[in-house]
C-alpha positions as CSV (number, residue, x, y, z in Angstrom):
1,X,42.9,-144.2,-11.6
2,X,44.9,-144.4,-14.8
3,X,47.1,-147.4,-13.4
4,X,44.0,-149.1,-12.0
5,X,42.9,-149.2,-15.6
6,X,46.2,-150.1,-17.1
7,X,45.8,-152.7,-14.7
8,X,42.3,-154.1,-15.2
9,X,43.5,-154.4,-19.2
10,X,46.6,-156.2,-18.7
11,X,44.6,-159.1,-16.3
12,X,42.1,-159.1,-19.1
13,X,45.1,-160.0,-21.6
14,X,46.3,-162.4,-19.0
15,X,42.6,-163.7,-18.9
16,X,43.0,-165.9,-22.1
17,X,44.2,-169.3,-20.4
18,X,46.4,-172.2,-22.3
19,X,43.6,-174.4,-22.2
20,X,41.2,-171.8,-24.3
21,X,43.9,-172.5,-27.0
22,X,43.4,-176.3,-27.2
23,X,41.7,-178.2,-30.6
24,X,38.0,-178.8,-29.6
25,X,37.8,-182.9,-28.8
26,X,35.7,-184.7,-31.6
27,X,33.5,-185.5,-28.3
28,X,33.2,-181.7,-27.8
29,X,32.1,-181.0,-31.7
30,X,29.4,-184.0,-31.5
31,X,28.1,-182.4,-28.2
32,X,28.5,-179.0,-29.4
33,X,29.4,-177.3,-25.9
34,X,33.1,-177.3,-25.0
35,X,33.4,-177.3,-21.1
36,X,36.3,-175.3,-19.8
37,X,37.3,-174.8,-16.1
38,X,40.0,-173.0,-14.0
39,X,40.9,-171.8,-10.5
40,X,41.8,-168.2,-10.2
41,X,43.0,-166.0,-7.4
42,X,41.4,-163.0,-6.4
43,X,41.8,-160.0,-3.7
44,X,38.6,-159.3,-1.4
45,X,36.4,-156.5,-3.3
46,X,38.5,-155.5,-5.8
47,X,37.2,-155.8,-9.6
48,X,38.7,-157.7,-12.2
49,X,38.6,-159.2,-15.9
50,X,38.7,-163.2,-15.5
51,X,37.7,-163.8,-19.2
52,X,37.6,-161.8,-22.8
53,X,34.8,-163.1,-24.9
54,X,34.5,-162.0,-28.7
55,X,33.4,-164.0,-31.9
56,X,34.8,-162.9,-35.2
57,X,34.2,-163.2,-38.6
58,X,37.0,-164.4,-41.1
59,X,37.7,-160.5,-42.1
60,X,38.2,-159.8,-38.5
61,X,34.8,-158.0,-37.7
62,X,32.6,-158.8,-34.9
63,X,30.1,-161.6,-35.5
64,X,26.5,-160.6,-34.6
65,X,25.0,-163.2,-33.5
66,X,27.3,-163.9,-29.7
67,X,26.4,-163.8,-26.8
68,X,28.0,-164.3,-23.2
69,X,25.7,-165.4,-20.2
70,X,26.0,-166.1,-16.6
71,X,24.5,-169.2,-16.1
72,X,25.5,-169.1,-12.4
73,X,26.5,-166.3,-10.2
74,X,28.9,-166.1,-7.5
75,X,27.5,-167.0,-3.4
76,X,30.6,-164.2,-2.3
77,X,30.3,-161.5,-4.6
78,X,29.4,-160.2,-8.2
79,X,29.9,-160.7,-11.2
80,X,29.6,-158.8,-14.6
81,X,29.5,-159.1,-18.2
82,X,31.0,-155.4,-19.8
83,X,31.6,-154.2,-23.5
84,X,35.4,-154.5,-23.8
85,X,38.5,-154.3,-26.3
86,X,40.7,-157.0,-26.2
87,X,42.8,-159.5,-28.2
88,X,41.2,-162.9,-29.6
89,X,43.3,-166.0,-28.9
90,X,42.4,-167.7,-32.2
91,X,45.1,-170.8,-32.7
92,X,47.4,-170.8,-35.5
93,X,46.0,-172.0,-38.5
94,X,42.4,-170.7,-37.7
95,X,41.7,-167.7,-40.9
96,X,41.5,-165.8,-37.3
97,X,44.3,-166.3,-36.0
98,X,45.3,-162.8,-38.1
99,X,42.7,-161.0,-35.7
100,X,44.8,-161.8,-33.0
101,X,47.3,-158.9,-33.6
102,X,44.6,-156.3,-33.2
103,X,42.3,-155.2,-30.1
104,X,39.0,-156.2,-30.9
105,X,34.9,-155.4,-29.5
106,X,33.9,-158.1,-27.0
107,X,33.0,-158.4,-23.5
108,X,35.0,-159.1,-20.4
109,X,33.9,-161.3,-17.6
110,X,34.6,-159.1,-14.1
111,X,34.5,-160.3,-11.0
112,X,34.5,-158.5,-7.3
113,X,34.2,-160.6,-4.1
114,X,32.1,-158.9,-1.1
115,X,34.3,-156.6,0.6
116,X,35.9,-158.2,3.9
117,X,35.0,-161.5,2.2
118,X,38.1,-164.0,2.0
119,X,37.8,-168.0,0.9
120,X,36.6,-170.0,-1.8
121,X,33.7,-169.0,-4.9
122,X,32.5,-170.4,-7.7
123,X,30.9,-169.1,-11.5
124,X,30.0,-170.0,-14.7
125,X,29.7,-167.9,-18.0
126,X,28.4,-169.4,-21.3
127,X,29.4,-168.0,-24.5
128,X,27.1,-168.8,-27.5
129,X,28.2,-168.8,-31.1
130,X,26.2,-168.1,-34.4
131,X,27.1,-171.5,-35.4
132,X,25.0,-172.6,-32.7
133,X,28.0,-174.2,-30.7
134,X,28.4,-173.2,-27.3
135,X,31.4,-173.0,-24.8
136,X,31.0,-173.2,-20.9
137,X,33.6,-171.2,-18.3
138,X,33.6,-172.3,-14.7
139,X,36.1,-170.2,-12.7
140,X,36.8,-171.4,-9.3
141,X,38.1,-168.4,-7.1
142,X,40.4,-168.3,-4.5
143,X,39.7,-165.1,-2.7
144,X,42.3,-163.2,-0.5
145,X,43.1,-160.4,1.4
146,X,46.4,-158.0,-0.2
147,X,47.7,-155.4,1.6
148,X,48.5,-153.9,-1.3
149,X,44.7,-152.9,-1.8
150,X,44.3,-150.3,1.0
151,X,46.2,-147.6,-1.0
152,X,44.6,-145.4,-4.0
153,X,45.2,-148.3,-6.3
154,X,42.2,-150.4,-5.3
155,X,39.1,-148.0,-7.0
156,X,36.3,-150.2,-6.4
157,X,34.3,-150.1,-10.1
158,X,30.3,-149.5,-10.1
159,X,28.5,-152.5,-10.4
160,X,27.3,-152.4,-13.9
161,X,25.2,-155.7,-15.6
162,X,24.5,-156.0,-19.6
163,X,22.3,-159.6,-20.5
């Protein structure tokens, strides 16, 4: 169980793509919604973190007014929006980018495919800022089979859901 979990947090560190890390366009500010998408793999009914979502304030403290939505679920499977610790990926030169040293309250996105179920699915997340700016996930999933998930490694999580 232990190295499930150890597991689940490293993906969720892995979770914070290059592209999250890019400038915003000026097309993006005027619109105020910054589109994102990416294709991830993942193994048939196994839970994972696809995404950390936080907002911070410039001392490092959560903002209070986030929040993280689906805006569409998955046809092949579930997914979740859970209270998590992770690290920010704030880009150098942002006062946050300080906040990115230490593991911080957010939420991670998790994802689990039906069991048996193998082949392509879609979802989208939005995140929503204080500042009224907005910015739009859409992970494409690749979804396989691993032998390596018949062993005591692959601990199916409870379906939990926080909107």
């Amino acid at each position: 169980m232990r190295r499930f979990l150890l597991t689940v947090s490293a993906l969720a560190l892995l979770s914070l793509p290059a592209i999250a890390q890019d400038p915003w366009t000026p097309e993006e500010w005027r619109a105020g919604m910054r589109k994102l998408e990416q294709t991830r793999y993942a193994f048939t009914g196994v839970a994972f973190a696809l995404w950390f979502s936080t907002s911070l304030e410039t001392d490092c403290s959560v903002s209070e007014n986030f929040s993280v939505e689906v805006i569409k679920e998955p046809e092949h499977g579930t997914v979740d929006i859970v209270p998590a610790k992770g690290f920010p990926g704030y880009l150098k030169g942002n006062e946050r980018a300080k906040c990115n040293e230490m593991k911080v309250e957010g939420y991670n996105t998790v994802y689990r495919s039906n069991v048996g179920y193998t082949g392509d699915d879609t979802l989208s997340i939005v995140e929503i800022y204080s500042s009224g700016y907005a910015r739009e996930l859409t992970v494409h999933l690749k979804v396989r089979k691993s032998k390596a998930t018949k062993g005591a490694d692959a601990i199916p999580l409870p379906p939990v859901r926080v909107r």
